[in-house]
Backbone as JSON, one array per atom type, in Angstrom:
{
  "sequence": "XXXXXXXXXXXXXXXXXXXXXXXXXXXXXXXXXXXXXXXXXXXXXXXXXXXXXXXXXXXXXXXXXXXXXXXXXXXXXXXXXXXXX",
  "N": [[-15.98, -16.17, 4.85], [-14.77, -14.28, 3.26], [-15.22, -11.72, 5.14], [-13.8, -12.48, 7.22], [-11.23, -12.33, 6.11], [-11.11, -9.59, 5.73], [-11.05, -8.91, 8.21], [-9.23, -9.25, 8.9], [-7.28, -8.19, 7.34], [-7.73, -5.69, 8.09], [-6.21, -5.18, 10.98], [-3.88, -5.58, 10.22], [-3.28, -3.24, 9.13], [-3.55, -1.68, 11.33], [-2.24, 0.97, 13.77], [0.14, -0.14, 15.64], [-0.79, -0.82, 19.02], [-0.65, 1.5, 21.87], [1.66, 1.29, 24.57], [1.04, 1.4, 27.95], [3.08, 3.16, 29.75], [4.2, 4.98, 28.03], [1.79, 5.97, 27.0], [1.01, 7.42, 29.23], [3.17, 9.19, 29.28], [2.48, 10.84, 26.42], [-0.04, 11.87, 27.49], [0.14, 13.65, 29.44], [2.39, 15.46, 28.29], [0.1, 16.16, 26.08], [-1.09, 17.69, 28.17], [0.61, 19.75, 29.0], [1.11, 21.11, 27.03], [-1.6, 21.69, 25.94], [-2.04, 23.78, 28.28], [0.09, 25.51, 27.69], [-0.95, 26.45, 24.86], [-3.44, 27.96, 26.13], [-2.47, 29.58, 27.68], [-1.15, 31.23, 26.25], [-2.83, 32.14, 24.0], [-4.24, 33.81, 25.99], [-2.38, 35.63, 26.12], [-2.27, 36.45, 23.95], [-4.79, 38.29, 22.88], [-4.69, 39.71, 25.22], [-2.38, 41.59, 24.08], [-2.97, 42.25, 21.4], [-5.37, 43.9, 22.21], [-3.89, 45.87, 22.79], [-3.58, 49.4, 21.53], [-1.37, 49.87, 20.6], [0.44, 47.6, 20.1], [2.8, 45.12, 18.84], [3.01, 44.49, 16.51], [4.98, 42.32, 14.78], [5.64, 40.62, 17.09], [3.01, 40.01, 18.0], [2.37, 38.39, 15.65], [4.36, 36.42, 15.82], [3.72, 34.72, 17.8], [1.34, 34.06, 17.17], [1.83, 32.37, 15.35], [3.24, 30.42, 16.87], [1.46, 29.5, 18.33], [-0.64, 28.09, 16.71], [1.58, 25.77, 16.03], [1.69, 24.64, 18.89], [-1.03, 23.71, 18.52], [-1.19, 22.04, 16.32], [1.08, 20.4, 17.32], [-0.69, 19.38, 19.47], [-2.8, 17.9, 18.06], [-1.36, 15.94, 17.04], [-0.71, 14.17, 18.85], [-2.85, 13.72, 20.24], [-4.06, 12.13, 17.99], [-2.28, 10.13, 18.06], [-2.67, 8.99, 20.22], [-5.19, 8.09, 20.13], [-5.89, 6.39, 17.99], [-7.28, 6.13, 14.41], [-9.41, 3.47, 13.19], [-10.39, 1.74, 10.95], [-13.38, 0.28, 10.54]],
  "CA": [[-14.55, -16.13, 4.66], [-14.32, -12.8, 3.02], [-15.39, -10.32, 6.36], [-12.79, -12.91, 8.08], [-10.35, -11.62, 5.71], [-11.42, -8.03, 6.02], [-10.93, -8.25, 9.81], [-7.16, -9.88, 9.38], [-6.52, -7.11, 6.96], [-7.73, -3.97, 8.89], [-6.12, -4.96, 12.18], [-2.78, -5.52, 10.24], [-3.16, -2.17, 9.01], [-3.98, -0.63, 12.43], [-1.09, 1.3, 14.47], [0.92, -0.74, 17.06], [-1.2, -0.2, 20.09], [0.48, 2.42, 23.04], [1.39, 1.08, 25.99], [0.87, 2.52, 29.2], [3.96, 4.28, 30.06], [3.84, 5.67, 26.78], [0.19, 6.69, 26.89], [0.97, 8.79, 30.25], [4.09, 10.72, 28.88], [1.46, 11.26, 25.59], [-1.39, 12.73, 27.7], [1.03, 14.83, 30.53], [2.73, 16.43, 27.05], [-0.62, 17.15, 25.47], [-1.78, 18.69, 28.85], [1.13, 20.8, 29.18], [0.82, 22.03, 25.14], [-3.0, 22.58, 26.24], [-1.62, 25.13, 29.02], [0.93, 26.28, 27.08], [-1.49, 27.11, 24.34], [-3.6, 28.6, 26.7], [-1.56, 30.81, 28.29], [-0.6, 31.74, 24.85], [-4.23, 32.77, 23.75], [-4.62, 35.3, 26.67], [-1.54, 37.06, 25.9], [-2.45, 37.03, 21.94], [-5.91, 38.97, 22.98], [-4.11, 40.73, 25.65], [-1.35, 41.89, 22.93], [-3.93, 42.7, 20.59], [-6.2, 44.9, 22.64], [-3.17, 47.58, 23.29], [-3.46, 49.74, 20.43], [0.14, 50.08, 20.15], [0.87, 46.38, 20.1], [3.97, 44.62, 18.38], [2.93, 43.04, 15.18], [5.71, 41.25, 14.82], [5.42, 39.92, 18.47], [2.02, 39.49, 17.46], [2.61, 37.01, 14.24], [4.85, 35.31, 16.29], [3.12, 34.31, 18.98], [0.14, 33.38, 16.6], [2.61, 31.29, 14.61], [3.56, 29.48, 18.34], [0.22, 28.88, 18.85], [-0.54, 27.2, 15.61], [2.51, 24.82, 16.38], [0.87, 24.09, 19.54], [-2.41, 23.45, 18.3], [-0.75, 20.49, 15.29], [1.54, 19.39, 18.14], [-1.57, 18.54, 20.49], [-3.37, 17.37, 17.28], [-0.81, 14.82, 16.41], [-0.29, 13.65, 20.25], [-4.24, 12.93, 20.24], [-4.36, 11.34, 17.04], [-1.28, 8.95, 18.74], [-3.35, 8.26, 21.92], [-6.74, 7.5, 19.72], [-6.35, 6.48, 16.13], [-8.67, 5.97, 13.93], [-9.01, 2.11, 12.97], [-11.69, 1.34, 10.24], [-14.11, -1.24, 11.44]],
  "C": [[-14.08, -14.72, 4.3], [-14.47, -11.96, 4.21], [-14.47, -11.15, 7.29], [-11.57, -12.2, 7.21], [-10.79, -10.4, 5.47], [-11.18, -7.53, 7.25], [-9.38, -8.44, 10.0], [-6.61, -8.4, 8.57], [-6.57, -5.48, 7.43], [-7.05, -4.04, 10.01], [-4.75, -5.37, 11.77], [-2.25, -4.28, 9.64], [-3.46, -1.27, 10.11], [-2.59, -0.46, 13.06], [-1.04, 0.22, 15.91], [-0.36, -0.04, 18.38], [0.02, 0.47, 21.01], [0.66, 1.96, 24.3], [1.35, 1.85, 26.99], [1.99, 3.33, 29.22], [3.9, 5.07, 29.32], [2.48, 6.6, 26.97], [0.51, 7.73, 27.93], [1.65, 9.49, 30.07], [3.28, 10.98, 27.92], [0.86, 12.41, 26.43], [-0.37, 13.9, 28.81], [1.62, 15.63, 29.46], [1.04, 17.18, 26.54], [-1.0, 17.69, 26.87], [-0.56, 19.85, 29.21], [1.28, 21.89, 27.74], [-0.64, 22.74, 25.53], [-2.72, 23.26, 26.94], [-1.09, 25.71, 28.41], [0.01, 27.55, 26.09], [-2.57, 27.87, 24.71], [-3.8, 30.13, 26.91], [-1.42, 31.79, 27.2], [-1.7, 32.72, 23.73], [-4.44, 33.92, 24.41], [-4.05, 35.77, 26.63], [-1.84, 37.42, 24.72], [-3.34, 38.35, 22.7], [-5.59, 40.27, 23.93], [-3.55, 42.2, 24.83], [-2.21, 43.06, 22.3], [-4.83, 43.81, 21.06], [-5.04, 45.67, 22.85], [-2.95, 48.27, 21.98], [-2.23, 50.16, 20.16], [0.99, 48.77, 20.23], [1.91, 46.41, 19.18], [3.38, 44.05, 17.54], [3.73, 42.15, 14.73], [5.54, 40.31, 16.2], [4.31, 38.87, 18.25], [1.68, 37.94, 16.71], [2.91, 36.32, 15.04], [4.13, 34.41, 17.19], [2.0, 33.68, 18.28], [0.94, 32.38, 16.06], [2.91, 30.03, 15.49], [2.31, 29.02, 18.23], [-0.65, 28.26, 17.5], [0.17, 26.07, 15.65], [1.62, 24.24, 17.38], [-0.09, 23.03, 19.28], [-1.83, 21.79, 16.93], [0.01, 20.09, 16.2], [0.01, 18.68, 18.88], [-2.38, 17.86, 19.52], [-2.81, 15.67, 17.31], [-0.53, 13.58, 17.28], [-1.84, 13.13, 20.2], [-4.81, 11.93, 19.01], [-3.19, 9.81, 17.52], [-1.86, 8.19, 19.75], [-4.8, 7.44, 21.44], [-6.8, 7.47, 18.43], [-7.12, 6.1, 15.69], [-8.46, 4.44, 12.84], [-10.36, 1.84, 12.57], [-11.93, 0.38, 10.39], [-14.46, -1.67, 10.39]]
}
């Protein structure tokens, strides 16, 4: 009786499952954040190698790509949560 009530109470604590439509705008967003951030990487390193670079430019662009990186976090934690067995 008790691991029957252990299974009613973890799966009324688990997130709403995603339905499909949902799930494919999810994964088409994180794959355009994964380009984005990318893209966004080879100009940092770019940036960075001209020894007369923009440090402000710089920051910024690292700051973007930080955003990125907790947006695609939060989009993969939406598509695959984590549901204690």
């Amino acid at each position: 009786m008790r691991a029957h009530r252990a299974i009613c109470v973890s799966a009324r604590n688990a997130p709403p499952p995603v339905d499909e439509a949902l799930r494919l705008r999810y994964e088409a967003r994180l794959r355009e954040l994964e380009v984005e951030h990318r893209d966004l990487d080879t100009a940092i390193h770019r940036l960075a190698d001209d020894p007369l670079h923009d440090q402000l430019a710089l920051r910024r662009m690292k700051k973007r790509k930080l955003l990125l990186k907790d947006q695609m976090a939060s989009i993969a934690r939406q598509l695959d949560p984590d549901v204690p067995a």
